[in-house]
GUZALO-440988 format. One record per residue (C-alpha): residue number from 1; x, y, z. Coordinates in Angstrom, 3 decimals, m for minus. Example, Ala and Ser with C-alpha at 12.3 -4.5 7.8 and 13.67 -1.06 7.14 Angstrom:
<pt><i>1</i><x>12.300</x><y>m4.500</y><z>7.800</z></pt>
<pt><i>2</i><x>13.670</x><y>m1.060</y><z>7.140</z></pt>
***
This chain:
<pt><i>1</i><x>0.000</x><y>0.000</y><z>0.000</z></pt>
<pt><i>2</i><x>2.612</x><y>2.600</y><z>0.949</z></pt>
<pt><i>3</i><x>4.789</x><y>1.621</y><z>m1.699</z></pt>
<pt><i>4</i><x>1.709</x><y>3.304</y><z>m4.831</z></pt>
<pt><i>5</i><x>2.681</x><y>6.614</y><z>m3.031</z></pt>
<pt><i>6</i><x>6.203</x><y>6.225</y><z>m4.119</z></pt>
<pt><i>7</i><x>5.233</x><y>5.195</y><z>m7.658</z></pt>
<pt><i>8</i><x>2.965</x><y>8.036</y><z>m8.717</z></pt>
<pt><i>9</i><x>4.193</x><y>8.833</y><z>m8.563</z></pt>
<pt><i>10</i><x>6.630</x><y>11.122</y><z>m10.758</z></pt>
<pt><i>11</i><x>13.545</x><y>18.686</y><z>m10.340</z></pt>
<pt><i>12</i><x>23.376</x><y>29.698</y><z>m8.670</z></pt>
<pt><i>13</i><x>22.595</x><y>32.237</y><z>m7.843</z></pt>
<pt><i>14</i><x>21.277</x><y>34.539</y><z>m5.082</z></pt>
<pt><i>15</i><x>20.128</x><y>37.249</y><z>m7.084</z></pt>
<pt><i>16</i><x>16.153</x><y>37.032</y><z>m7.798</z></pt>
<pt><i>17</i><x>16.722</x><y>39.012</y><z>m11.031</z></pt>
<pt><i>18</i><x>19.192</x><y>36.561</y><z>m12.476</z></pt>
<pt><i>19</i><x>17.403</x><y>33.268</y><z>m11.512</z></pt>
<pt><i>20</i><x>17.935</x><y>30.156</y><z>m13.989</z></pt>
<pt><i>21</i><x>16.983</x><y>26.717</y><z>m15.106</z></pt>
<pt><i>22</i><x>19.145</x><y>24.293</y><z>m14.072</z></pt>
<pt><i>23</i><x>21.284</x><y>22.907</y><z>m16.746</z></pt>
<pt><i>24</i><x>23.529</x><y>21.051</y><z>m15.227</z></pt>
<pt><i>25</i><x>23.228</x><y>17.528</y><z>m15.131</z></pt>
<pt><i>26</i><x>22.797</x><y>16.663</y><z>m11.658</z></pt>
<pt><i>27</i><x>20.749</x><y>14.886</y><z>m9.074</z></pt>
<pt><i>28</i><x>22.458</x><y>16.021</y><z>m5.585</z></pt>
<pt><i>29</i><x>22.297</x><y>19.745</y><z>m5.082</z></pt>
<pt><i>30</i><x>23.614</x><y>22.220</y><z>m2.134</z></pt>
<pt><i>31</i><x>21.457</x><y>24.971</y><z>m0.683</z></pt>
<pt><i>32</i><x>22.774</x><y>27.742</y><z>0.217</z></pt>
<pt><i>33</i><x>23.135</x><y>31.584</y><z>0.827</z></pt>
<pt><i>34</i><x>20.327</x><y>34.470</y><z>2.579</z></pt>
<pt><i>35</i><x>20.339</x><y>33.270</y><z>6.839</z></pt>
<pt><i>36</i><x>21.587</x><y>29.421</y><z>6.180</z></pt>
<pt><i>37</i><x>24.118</x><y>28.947</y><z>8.842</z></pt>
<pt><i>38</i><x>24.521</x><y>25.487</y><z>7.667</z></pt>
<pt><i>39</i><x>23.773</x><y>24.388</y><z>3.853</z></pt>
<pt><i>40</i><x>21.105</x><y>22.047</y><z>3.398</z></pt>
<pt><i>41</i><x>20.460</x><y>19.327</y><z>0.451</z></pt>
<pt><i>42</i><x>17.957</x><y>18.665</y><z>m2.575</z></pt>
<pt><i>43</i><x>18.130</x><y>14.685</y><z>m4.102</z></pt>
<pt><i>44</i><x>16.184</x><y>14.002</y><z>m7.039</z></pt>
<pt><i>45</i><x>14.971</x><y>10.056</y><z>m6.588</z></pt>
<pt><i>46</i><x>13.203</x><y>7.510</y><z>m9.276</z></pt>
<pt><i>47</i><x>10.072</x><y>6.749</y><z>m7.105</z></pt>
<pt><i>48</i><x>11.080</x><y>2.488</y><z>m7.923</z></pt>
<pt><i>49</i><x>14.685</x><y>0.985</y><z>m9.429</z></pt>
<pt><i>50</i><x>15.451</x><y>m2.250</y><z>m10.030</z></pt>
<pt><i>51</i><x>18.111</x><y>m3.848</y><z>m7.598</z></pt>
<pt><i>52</i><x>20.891</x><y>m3.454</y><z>m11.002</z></pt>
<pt><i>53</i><x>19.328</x><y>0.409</y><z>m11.272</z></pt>
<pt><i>54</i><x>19.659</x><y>0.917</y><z>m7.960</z></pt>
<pt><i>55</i><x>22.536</x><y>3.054</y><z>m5.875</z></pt>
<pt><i>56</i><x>22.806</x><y>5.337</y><z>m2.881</z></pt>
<pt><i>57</i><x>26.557</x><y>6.823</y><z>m3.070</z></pt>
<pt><i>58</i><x>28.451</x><y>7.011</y><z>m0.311</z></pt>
<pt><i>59</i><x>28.538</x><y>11.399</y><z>m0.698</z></pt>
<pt><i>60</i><x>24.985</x><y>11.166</y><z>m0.383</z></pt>
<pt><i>61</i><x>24.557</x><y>8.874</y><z>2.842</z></pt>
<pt><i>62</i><x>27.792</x><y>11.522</y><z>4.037</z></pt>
<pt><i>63</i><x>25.778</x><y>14.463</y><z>3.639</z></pt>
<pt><i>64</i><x>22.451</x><y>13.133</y><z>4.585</z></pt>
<pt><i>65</i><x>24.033</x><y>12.493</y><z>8.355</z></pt>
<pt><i>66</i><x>25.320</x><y>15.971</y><z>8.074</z></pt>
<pt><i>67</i><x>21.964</x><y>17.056</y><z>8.381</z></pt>
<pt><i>68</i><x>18.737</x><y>16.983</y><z>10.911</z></pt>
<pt><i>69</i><x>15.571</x><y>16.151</y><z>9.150</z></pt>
<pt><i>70</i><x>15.092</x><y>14.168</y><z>6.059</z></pt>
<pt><i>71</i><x>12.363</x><y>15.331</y><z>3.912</z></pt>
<pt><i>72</i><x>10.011</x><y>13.495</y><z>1.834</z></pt>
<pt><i>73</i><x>6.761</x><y>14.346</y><z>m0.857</z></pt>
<pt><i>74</i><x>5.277</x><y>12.679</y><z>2.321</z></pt>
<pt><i>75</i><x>5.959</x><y>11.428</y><z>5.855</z></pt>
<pt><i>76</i><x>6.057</x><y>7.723</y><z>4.502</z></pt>
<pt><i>77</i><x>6.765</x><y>7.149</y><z>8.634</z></pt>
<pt><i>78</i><x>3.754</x><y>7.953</y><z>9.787</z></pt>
<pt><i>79</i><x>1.773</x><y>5.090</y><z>11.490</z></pt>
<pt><i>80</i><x>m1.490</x><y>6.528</y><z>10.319</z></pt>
<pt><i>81</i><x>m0.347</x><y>6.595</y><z>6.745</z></pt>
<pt><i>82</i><x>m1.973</x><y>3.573</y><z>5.459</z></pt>
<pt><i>83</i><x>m5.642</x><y>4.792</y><z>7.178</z></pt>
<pt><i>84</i><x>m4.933</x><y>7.784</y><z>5.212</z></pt>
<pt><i>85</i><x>m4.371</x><y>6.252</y><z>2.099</z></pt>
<pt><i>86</i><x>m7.595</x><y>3.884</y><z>2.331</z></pt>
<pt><i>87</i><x>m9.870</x><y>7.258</y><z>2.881</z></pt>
<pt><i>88</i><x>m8.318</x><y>8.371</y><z>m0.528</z></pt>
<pt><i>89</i><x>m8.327</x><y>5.520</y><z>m2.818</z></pt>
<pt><i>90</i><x>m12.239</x><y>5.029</y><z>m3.717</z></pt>
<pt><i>91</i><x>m13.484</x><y>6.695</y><z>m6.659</z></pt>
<pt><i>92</i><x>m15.937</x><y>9.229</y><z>m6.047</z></pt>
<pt><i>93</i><x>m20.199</x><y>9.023</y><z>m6.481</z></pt>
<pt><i>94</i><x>m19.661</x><y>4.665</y><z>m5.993</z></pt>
<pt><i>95</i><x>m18.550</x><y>4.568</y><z>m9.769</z></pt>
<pt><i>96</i><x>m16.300</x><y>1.788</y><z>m10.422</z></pt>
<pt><i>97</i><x>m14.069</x><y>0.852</y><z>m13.247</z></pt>
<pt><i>98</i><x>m16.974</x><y>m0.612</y><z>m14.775</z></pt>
<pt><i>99</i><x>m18.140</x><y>2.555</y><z>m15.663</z></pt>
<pt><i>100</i><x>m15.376</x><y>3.499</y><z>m17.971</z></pt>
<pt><i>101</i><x>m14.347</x><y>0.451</y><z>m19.868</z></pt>
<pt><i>102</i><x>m16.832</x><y>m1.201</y><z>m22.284</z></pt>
<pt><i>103</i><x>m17.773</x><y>m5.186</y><z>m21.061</z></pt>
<pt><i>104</i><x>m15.690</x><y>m6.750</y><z>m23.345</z></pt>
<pt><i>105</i><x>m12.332</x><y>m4.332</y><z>m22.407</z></pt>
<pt><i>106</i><x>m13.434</x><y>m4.984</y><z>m18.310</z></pt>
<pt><i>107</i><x>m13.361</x><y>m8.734</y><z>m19.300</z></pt>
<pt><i>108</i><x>m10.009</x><y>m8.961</y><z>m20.868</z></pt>
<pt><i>109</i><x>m8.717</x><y>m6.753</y><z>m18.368</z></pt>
<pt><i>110</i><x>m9.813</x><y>m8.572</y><z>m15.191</z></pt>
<pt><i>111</i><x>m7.499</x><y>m11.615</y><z>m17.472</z></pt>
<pt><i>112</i><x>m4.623</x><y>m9.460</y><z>m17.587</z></pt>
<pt><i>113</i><x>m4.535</x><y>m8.076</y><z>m14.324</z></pt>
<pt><i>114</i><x>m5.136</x><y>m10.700</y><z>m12.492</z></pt>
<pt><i>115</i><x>m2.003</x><y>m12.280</y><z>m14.484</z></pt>
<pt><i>116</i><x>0.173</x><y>m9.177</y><z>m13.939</z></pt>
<pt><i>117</i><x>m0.775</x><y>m8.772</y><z>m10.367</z></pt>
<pt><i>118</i><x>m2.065</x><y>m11.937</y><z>m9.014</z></pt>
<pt><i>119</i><x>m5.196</x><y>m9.932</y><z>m7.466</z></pt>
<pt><i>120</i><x>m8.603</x><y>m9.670</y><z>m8.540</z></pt>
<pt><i>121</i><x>m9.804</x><y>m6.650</y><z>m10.325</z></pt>
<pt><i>122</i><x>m13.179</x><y>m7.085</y><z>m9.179</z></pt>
<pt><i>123</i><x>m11.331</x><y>m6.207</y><z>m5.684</z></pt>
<pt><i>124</i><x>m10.268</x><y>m3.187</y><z>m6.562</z></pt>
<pt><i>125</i><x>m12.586</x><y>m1.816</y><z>m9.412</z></pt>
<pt><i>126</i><x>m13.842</x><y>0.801</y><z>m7.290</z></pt>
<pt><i>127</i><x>m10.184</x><y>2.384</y><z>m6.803</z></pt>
<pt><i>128</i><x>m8.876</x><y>5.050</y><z>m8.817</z></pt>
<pt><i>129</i><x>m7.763</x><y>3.917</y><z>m12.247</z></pt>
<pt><i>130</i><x>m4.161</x><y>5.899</y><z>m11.102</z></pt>
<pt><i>131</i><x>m3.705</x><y>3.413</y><z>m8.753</z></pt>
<pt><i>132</i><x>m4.825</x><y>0.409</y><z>m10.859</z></pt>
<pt><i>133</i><x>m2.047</x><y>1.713</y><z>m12.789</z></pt>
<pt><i>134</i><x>0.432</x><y>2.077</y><z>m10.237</z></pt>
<pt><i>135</i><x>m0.155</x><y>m1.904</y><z>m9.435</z></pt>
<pt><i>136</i><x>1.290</x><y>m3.148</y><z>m12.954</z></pt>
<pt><i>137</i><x>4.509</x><y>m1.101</y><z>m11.882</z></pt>
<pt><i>138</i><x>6.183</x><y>m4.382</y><z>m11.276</z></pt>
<pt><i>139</i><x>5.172</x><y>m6.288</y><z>m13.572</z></pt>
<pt><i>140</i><x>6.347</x><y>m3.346</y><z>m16.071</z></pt>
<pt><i>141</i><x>9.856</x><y>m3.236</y><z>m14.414</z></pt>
<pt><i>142</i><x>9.863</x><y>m7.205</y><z>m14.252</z></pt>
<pt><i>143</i><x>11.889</x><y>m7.492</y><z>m11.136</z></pt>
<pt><i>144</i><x>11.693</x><y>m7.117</y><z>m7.343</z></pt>
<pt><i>145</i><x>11.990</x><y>m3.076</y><z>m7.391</z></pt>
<pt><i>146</i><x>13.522</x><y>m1.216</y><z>m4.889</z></pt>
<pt><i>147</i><x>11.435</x><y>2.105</y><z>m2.951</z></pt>
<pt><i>148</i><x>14.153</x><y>4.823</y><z>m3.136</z></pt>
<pt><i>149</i><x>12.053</x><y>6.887</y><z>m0.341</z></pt>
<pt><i>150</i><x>11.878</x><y>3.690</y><z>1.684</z></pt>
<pt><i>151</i><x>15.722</x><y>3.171</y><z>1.651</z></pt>
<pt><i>152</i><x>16.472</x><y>6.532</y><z>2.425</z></pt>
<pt><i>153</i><x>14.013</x><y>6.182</y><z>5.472</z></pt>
<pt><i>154</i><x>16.272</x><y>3.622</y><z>6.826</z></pt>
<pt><i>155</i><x>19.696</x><y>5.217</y><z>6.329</z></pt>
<pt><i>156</i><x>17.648</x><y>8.316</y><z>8.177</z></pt>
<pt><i>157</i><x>16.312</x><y>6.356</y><z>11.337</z></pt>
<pt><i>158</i><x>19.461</x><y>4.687</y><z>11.448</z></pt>
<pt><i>159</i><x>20.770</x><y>8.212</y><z>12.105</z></pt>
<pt><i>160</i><x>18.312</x><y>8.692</y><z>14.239</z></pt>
<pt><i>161</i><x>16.664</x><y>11.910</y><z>12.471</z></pt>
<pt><i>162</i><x>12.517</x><y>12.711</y><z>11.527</z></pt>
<pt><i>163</i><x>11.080</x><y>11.909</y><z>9.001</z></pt>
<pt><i>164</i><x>8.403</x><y>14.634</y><z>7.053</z></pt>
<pt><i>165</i><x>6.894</x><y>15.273</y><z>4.831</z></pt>
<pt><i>166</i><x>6.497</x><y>18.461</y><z>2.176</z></pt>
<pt><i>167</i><x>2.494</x><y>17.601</y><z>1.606</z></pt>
<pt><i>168</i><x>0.284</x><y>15.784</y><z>3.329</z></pt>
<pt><i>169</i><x>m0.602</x><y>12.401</y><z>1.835</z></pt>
<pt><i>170</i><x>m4.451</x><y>13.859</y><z>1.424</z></pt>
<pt><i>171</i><x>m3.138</x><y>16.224</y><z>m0.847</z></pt>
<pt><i>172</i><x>m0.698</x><y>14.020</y><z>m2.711</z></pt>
<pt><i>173</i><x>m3.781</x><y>12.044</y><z>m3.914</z></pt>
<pt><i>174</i><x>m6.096</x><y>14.715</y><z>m4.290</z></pt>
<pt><i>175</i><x>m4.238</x><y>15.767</y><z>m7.024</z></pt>
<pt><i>176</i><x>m5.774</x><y>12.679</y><z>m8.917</z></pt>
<pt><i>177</i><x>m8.996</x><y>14.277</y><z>m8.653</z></pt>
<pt><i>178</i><x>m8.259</x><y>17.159</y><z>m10.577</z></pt>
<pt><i>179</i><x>m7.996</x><y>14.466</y><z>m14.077</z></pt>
<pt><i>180</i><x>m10.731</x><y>12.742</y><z>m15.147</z></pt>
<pt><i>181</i><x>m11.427</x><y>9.092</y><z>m14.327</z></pt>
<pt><i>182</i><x>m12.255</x><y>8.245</y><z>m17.860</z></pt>
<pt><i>183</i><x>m9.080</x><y>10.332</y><z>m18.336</z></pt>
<pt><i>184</i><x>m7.278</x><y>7.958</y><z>m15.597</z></pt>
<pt><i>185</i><x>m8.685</x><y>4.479</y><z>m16.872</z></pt>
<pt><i>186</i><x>m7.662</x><y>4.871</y><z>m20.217</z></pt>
<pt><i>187</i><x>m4.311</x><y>5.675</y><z>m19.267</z></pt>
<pt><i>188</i><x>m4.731</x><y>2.342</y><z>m17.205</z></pt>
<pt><i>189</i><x>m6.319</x><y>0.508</y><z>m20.304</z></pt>
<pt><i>190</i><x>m3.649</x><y>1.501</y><z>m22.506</z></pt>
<pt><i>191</i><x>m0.685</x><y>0.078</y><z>m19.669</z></pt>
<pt><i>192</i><x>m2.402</x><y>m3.038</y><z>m19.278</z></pt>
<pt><i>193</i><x>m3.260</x><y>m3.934</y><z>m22.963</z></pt>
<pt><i>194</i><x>0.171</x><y>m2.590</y><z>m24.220</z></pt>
<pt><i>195</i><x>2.362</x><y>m3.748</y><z>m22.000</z></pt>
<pt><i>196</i><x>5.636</x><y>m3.592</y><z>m24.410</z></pt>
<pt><i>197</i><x>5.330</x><y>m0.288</y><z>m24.760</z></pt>
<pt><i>198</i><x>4.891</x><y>0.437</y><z>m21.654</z></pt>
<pt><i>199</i><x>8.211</x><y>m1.276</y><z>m20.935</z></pt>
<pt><i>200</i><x>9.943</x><y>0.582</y><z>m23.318</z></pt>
<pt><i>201</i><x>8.718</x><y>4.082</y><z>m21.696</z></pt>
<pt><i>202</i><x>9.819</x><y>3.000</y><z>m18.393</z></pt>
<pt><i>203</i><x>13.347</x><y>2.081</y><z>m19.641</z></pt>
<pt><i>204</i><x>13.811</x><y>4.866</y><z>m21.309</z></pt>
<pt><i>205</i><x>12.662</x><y>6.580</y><z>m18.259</z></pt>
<pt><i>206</i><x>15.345</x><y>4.719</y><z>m16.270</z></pt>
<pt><i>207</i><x>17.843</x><y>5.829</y><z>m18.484</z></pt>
<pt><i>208</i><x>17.664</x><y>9.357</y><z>m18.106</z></pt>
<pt><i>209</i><x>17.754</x><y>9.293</y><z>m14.898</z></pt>
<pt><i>210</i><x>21.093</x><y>7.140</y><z>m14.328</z></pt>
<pt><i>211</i><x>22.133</x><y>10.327</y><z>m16.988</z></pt>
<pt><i>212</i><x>21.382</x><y>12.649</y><z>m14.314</z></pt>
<pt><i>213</i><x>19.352</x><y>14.692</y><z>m17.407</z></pt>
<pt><i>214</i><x>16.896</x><y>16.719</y><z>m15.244</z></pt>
<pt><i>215</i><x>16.118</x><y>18.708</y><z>m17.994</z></pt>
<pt><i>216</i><x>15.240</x><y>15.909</y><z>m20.469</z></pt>
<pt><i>217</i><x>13.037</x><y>14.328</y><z>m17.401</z></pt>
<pt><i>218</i><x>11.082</x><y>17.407</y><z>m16.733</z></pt>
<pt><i>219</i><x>10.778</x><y>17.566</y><z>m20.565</z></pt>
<pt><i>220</i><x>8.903</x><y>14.223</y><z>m20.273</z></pt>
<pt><i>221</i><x>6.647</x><y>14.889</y><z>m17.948</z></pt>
<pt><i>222</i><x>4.748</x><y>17.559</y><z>m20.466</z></pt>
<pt><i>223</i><x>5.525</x><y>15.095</y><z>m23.237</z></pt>
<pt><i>224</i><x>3.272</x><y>12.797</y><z>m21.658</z></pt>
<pt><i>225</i><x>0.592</x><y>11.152</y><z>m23.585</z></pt>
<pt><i>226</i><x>m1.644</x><y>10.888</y><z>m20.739</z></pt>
<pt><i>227</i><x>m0.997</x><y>12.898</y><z>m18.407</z></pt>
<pt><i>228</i><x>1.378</x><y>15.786</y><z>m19.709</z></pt>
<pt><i>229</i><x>m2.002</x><y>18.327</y><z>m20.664</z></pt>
<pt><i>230</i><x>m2.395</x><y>18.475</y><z>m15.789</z></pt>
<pt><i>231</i><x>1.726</x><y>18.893</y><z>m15.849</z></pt>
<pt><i>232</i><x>0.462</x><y>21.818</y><z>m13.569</z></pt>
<pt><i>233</i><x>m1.480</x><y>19.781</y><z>m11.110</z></pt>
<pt><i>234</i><x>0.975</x><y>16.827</y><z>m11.060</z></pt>
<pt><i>235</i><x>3.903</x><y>19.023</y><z>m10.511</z></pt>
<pt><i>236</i><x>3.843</x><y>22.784</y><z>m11.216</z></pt>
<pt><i>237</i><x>1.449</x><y>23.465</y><z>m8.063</z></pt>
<pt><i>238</i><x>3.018</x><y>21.111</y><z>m5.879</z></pt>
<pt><i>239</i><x>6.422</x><y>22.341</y><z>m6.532</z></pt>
<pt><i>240</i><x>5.236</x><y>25.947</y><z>m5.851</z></pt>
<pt><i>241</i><x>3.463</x><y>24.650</y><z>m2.359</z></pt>
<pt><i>242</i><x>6.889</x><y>23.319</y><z>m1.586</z></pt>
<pt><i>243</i><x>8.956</x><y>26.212</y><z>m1.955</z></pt>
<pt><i>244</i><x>7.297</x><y>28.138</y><z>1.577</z></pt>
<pt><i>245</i><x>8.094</x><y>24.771</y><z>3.608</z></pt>
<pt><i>246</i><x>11.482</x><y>24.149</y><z>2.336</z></pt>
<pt><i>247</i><x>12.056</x><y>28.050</y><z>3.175</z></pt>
<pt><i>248</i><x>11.134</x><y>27.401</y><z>6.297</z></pt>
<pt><i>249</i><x>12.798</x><y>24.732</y><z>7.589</z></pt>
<pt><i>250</i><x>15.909</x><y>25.058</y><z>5.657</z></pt>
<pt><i>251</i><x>16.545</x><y>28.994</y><z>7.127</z></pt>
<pt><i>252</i><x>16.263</x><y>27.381</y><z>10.384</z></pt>
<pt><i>253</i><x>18.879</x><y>24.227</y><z>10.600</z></pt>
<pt><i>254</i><x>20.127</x><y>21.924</y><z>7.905</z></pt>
<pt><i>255</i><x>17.409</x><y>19.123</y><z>6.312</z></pt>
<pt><i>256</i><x>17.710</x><y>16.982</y><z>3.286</z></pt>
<pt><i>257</i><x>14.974</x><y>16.730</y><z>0.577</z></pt>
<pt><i>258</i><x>14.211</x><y>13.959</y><z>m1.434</z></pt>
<pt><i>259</i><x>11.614</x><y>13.995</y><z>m4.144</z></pt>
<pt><i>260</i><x>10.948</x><y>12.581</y><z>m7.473</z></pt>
<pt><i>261</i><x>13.428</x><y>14.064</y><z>m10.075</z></pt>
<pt><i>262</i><x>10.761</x><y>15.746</y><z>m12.380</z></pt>
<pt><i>263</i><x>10.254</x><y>18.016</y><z>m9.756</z></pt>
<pt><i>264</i><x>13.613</x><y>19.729</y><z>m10.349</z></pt>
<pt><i>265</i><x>14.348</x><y>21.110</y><z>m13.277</z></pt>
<pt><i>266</i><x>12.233</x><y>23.598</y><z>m15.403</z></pt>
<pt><i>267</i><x>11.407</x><y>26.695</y><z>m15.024</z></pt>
<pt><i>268</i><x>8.582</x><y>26.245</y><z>m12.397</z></pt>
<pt><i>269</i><x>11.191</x><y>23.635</y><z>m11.070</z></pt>
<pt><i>270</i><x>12.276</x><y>23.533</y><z>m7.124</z></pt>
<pt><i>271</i><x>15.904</x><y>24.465</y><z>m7.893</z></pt>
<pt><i>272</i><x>14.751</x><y>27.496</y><z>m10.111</z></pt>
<pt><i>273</i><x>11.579</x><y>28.454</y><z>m7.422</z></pt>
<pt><i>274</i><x>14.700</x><y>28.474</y><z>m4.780</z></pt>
<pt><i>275</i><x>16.735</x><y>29.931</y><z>m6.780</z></pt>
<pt><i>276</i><x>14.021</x><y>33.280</y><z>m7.576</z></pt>
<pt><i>277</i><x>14.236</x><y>33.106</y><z>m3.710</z></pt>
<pt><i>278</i><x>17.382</x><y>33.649</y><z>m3.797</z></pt>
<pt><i>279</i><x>19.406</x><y>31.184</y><z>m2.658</z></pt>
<pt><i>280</i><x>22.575</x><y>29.741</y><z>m3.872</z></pt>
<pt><i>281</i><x>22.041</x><y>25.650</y><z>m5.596</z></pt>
<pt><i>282</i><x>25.207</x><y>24.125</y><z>m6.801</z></pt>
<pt><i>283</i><x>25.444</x><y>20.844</y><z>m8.015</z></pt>
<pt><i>284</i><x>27.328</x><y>18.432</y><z>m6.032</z></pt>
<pt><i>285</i><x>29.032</x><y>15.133</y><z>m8.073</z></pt>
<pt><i>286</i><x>29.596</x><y>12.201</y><z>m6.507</z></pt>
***
């Protein structure tokens, strides 16, 4: 259950005046300048990796204990996160999948799913098609993935530091509301019946992201065929609702945020909102 959050799931200079895009190729960045007394740190992630995809280097795990807080999209630590989560998931007015798919597509998708997924889809018709979506995840990725938020959680409690959250879970999936459910299940339709090609966007998705290319994977985000036309739902809007808590907490001791790595670059990107602030983000390589 925790682990859909991290799948849907999925970003130098002081002066306001000459903020910029990021064009480095990075994924580890270094906040600093106005009252920091201590620089803080911004991680782009892939919300799931395969184990051969996977890698935390040691700079990061160095300059995550250099800090106090680790912050996440959400507080994946709190106990009352799955509750949460089970308020959210139901579509809205008792429709159910059934309502968007014509008999013959339900039928051949209950097949598939239940092959992909080894559950039921008459279980979980009456979920959000988003989430339906986010359940084929593995089967797309065909291995055991690997929660970067969830590993990052443990190198942080084995530090002994908080876990937070930028947005409230609640709001993380309310964002789903804002596209259509016939919008959302034929996004879901289209995963399930073309699975190849769904493949094939994921690897390429992969692949720019081992690049470091933050500019080529907030590119994709609008370039997406089902989603790209709420790019300011899915991330403009949260990105901007970010910017005041970061402020916050990073004016007042060190923290390290982690979120997905569409959410950096652009021009309605975190590291160009901080810099308009105007704070100081350098990349650091590792």
């Amino acid at each position: 259950m925790k682990q859909w959050i991290t799948t849907i799931l999925a970003l130098i200079t002081t002066i306001t005046a000459f903020a910029q895009k990021p064009k480095e190729k990075a994924l580890l960045w270094k906040i600093e300048g106005h009252n920091i007394t201590a620089p803080s740190y911004l991680f782009g992630t892939f919300h799931l990796l395969c184990p051969e995809d996977f890698h935390i280097p040691d700079t990061l795990k160095f300059l995550l204990a250099q800090t106090k807080e680790l912050y996440l999209e959400i507080d994946i630590d709190d106990p009352k996160l799955t509750l949460k989560m089970m308020q959210q998931i139901k579509m809205k007015d008792g429709k159910t999948l059934k309502n968007f798919l014509t008999k013959e597509e339900y039928d051949s998708a209950a097949i598939l799913f239940k092959n992909k997924t080894g559950v039921s889809l008459s279980m979980v018709d009456t979920y959000k098609p988003f989430l339906l979506t986010s359940m084929l995840y593995k089967s797309i990725m065909g291995c055991a993935t690997i929660a970067f938020e969830k590993e990052l959680e443990k190198l942080a409690k084995n530090n002994q530091q908080e876990i937070k959250g930028l947005e409230t879970v609640e709001e993380q999936l309310n964002v789903f509301e804002k596209i259509p459910y016939q919008k959302q299940a034929e996004a879901f339709k289209r995963t399930l019946f073309d699975m190849g090609d769904s493949k094939k966007q994921m690897n390429k998705m992969v692949a720019l992201y081992k690049s470091k290319n933050i500019k080529a994977m907030h590119k994709s985000i609008g370039g997406d065929s089902d989603f790209g036309n709420y790019e300011n739902d899915l991330v403009d809007k949260r990105n901007q609702n970010w910017i005041p808590v970061i402020e916050k907490e990073i004016t007042q001791q060190p923290i390290f945020i982690a979120v997905g790595a569409g959410h950096l670059g652009g021009k309605k990107g975190v590291i160009y909102l901080l810099r308009k602030r105007g704070y100081r983000i350098t990349p650091v390589k590792y």
